[in-house]
Each structure stands twice: as structure tokens, then as C-alpha cells.
N, C-alpha and C positions, 0 to 999 in steps of 0.2 A: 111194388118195388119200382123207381127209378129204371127205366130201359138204360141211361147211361153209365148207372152202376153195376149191370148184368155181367158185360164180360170183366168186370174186373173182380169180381166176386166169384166167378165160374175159374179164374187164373188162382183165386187165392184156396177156394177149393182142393184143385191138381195140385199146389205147394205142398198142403195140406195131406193127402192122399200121399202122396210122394214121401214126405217127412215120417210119417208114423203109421201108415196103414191102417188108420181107423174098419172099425165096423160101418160107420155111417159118419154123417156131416149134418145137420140141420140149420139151417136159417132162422132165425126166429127176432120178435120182437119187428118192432116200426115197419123195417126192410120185407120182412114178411105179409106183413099184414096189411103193406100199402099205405102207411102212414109216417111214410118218413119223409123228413125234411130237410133243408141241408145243413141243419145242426146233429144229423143221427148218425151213430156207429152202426155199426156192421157187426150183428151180433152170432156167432157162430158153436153151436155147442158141437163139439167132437165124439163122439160117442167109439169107447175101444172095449177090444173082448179082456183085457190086463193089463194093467198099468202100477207102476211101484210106487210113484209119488206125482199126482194128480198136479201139485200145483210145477214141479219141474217140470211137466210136458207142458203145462200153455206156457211156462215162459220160456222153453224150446221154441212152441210154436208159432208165438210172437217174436221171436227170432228168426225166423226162421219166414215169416212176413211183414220184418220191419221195413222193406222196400215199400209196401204199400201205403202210399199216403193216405188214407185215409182214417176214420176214426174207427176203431175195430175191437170187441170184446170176444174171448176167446176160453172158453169153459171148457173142462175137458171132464167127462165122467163116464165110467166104468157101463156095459151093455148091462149086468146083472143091476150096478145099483138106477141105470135110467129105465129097468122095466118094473122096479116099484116107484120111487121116487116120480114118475110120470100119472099116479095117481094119487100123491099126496099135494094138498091145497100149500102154496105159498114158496114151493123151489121152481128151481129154473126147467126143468122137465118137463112139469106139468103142461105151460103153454106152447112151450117148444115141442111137444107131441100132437096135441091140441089144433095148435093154430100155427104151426113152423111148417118150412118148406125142405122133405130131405132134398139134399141137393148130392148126396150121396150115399149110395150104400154098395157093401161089398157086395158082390154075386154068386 
């Protein structure tokens, strides 16, 4: 990961945290894996213990980090369906367990 994309990513995190009180936060994709350039977003799956309408909270939480100029995709999914889903080939879980950075979890 870019060093001068750290603290802005660690701010969008605590918005993050702040806004809905996830179970966790993971990094994932390019940002993660050291392979970003400066055409990559900032890919963050949100991981919560209950949620009513999945796609309402990311465009919450895209609101909610429309200040950040950057490029940013923002997945939001349920702790029960990311501890199966994290073992099936071809969703977003799988390499964001895999190969993602929690950059938060509740305690």
C-alpha cells in the first residue's frame, strides 16, 4: 500500500466505525496487496453483525465518505454471510479474507 495513502484510509476507517459500528473493516484488493497505482480505488468491505438493506448502508457509507477524494468502493456484508461466502471461489470475501488487511475489528 502506498505510505501516503495510510493516514487517509486509517481516517476513512474511524468515519466508518463512527457511522455504523461494524464488526470489522477489511482492506482488500490492489491497496492491499501492494499493487496499486494511481489509477486504484480504495476497496473496503465492511463486515456487520445485522444489517436490513445491504445496499442502503454502503450508500450511507459513501455518504457518509463523500469528503474523501479519492477513488473508493465500499461493500458492505453481513458477519454470518462473510464466514461462508469467504470460502466460496468468485465473491468478494473470499480474497478479502485471503489476502485483505483487517484494518478493523470490534473487541
Amino acid at each position: 500500500m502506498a505510505t501516503d495513502i495510510v493516514p487517509i484510509i486509517a481516517k476513512m476507517v474511524r468515519r466508518i466505525v463512527r457511522s455504523c459500528s461494524p464488526e470489522k473493516v477489511i482492506l482488500f484488493g490492489s491497496h492491499a496487496t501492494g499493487r496499486a497505482d494511481s489509477d486504484s480505488d480504495v476497496d473496503l468491505l465492511v463486515v456487520m453483525k445485522a444489517v436490513k438493506s445491504k445496499a442502503r448502508q454502503e450508500v450511507a457509507l459513501r455518504m457518509a465518505l463523500r469528503d474523501f477524494a479519492i477513488p473508493k468502493d465500499i461493500v458492505v456484508t453481513t458477519a454470518e454471510e462473510f464466514e461462508w461466502r469467504k470460502n466460496v471461489a468468485g465473491t468478494i470475501e473470499r480474497p478479502a479474507d485471503r489476502y485483505g488487511q483487517v484494518l478493523y475489528e470490534k473487541g
